[in-house]
N, C-alpha and C positions, 0 to 999 in steps of 0.2 A: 235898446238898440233897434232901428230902425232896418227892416230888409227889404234887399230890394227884388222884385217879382218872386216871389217865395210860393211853392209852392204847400199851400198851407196844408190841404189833405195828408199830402204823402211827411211833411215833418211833424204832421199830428200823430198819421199811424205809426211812426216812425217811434215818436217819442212814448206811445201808449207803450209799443214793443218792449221798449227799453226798462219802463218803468215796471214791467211785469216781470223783468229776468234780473232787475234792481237787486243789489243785495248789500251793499255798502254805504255807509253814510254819503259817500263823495259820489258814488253812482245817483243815489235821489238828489242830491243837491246838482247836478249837473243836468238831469232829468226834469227836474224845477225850471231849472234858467230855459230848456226848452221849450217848454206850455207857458213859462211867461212871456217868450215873444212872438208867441201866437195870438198874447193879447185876448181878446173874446172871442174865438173863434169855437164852437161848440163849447166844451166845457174844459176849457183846458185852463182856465182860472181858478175850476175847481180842481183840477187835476194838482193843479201845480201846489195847491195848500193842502194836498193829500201827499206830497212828495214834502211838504215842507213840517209837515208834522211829524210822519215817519223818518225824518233827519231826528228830531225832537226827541223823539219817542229812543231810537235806538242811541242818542245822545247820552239819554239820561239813563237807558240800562247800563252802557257802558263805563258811565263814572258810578254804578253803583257795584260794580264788580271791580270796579278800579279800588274804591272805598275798603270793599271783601278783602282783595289781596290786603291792605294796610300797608303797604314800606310809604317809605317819606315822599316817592318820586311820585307814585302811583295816586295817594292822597293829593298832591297837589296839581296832578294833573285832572282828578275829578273833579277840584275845586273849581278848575278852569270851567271843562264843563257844565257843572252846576250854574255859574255864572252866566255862561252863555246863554241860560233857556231858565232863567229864571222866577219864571211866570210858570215854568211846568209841572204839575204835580207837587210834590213838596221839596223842589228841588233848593226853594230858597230855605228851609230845616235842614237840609240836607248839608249845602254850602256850610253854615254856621256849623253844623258836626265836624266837616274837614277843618275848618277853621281853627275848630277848638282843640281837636288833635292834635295840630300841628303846632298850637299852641305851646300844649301842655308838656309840664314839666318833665325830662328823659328818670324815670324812677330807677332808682339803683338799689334801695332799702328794700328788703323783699321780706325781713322777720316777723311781717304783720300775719303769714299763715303760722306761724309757731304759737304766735300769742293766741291764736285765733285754736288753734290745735292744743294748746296747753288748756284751758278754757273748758272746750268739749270733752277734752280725754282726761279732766281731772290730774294735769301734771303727770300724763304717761310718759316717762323717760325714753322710753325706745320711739316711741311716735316721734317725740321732740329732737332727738338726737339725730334720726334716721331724715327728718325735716331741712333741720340743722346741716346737714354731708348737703341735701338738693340745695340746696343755698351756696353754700360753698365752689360743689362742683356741678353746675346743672348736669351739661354735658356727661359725665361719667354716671350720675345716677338717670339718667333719661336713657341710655342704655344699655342699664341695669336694669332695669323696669320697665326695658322696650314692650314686652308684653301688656303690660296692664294699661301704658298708652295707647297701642292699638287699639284697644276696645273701645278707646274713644275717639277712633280714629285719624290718631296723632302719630306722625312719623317724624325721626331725626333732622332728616334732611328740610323739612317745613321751617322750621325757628333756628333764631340768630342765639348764639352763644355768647359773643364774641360783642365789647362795645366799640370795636372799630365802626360797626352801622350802632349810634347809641339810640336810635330812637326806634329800630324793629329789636335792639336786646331791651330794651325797656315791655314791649308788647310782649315778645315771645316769654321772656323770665316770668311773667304776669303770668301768662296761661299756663304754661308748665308749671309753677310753684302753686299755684291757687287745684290745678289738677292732682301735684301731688300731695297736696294738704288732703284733699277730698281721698286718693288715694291708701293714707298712710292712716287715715281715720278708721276708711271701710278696713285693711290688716287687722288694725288694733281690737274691733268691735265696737267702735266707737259712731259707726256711721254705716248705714246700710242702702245700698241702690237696687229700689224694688222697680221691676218689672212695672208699666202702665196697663197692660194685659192682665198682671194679676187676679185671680181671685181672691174674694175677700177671707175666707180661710188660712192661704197662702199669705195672703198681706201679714194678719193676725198673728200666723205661726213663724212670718219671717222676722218680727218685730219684736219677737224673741230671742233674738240672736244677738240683740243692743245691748253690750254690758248693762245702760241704763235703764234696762226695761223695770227693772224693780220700781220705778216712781211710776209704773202703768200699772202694773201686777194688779194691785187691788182693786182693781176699776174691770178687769177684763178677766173672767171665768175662763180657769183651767180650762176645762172640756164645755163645748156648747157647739148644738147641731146646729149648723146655719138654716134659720128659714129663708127660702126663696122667696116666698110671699111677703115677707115682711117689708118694712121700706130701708130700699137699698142694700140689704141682709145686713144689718145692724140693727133695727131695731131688738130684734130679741138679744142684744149684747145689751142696750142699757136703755130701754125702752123708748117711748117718743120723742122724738127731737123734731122742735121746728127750726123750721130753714125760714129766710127770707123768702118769699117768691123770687127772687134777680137770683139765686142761689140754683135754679129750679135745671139750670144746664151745666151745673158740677157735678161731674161724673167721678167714680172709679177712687181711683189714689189721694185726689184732689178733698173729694167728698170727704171721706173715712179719715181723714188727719182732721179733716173740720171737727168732723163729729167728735172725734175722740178729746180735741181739745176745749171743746163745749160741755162734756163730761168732766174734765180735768177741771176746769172753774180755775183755772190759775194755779194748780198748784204745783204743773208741770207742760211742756207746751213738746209737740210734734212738730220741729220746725223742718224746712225743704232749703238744700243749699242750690242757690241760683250759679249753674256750672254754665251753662248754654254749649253742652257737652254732648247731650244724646237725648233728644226728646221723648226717647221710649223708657228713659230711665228717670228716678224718681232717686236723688240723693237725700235720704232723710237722717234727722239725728234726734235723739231726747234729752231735751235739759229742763234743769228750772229755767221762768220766767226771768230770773235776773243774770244767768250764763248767757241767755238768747238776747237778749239788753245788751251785754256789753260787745257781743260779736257781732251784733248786726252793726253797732257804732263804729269799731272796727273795720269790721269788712268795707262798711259803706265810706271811712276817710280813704280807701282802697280804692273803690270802684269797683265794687261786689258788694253780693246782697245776700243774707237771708231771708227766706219768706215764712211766717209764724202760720199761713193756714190757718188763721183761726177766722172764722165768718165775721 
């Protein structure tokens, strides 16, 4: 657009002003349209693809918190956005995720953490049964066990019960039933959430508390003083291990399941249940190599994962 006797200084400082108290998508884009029809006048050409990126930019955080929430509306309004600035960051990876969400099938079947629980906990009846009621009745057992979801920082009011919305009770049933799989394991003794902070001591002595620890026992001395000096206070547990050098930034919880399962040689495996629940926690369990086979198979026709730890 074309203006006529404009004065350019005062709609330059004008539009600087605006662009510095900017705080909304439709403020820069409006802020934009200004420094474009100043045309080349100082650097308002560059102003204006600095207004036109910051649309971009705050475009594309906003359909990734659209994505966060998950309901049907909100995914498909990210999708819009993804679309728009498709060029931006991996916005077009992004797209194809809403895409395929919204795709994907509304899941009603939820028995695959029983099977999955049956498995680990060697057919504990009360695991499976107490599994069995969450299935049934999420709602009534979610709080009943309002407690132990907090710690994962999961409230009632967060998730759908109800298939009147069938495609956030499909989400929601997923995380609470995969939560209280994880759950009803760690009750049983069947599964333990170690601290990332731990000491290796503490690791040692809490991985005692695994029904299944007896497939480690023989690998792991009663009593043994941790050296500091050693590497990474396991080798005086089972002498030298080499790591890959790429191995050389695993630290902590990550490390010492490695190590242990490189000692194990297969004949029992430390595996880590993929919750994406509390990064400070560490869901781990003990089984043979072929109970870890068939849950990771499991989990994974789910859209869950074990991870085996082993280097």
């Amino acid at each position: 657009m074309k203006m006529e006797n404009p004065d350019f200084e005062n709609l330059y400082n004008s539009a600087v002003e605006e662009m510095n108290a900017a705080k909304s998508i439709a403020n820069f884009k409006a802020v934009e349209e200004n420094f474009r029809q100043l045309g080349g006048f100082k650097d308002s050409a560059e102003l204006a693809e600095q207004c036109h990126e910051k649309q971009r930019h705050m475009t594309y955080k906003t359909a990734l918190y659209q994505v966060k929430v998950g309901r049907e509306e909100s995914l498909k309004s990210a999708a819009e956005k993804f679309e728009s600035i498709i060029d931006y960051e991996d916005s077009a990876e992004q797209l194809q995720k809403c895409r395929e969400r919204l795709a994907a099938p509304i899941k009603t079947d939820f028995t695959f953490v029983t099977e999955i629980a049956a498995l680990i906990s060697n057919n504990d009846q009360e695991v499976i049964n107490n599994l069995a009621d969450a299935i049934k009745d999420p709602r009534k057992y979610f709080k009943k066990n309002s407690k132990r979801f907090r710690v994962h920082d999961m409230e009632i009011d967060d998730y759908v019960f109800t298939k009147k919305e069938a495609f956030n009770y499909s989400r929601s049933m997923d995380e609470v039933l995969w939560v209280a799989m994880i759950d009803e394991l760690n009750a049983g003794g069947y599964l333990l959430e170690v601290d990332s902070d731990c000491e290796i001591e503490d690791f040692i002595e809490e991985l005692k508390w695994i029904k299944a620890y007896d497939l480690l026992s023989e690998f792991i001395p009663e009593q043994v003083d941790i050296d500091w000096d050693a590497f990474y206070g396991l080798e005086c547990l089972f002498g030298k291990i080499d790591l890959d050098d790429d191995d050389d930034d695993v630290w902590g919880v990550d490390l010492w399941c490695m190590q242990l399962n490189t000692v194990l040689d297969g004949k029992a495996i430390v595996g880590y249940v993929d919750s994406s629940l509390d990064i400070e926690l560490y869901p781990l369990i003990i089984v043979t190599p072929e109970v870890l086979a068939k849950v990771c198979e499991i989990a994974g026709e789910n859209g869950h994962k074990f991870l085996s730890l082993c280097d």
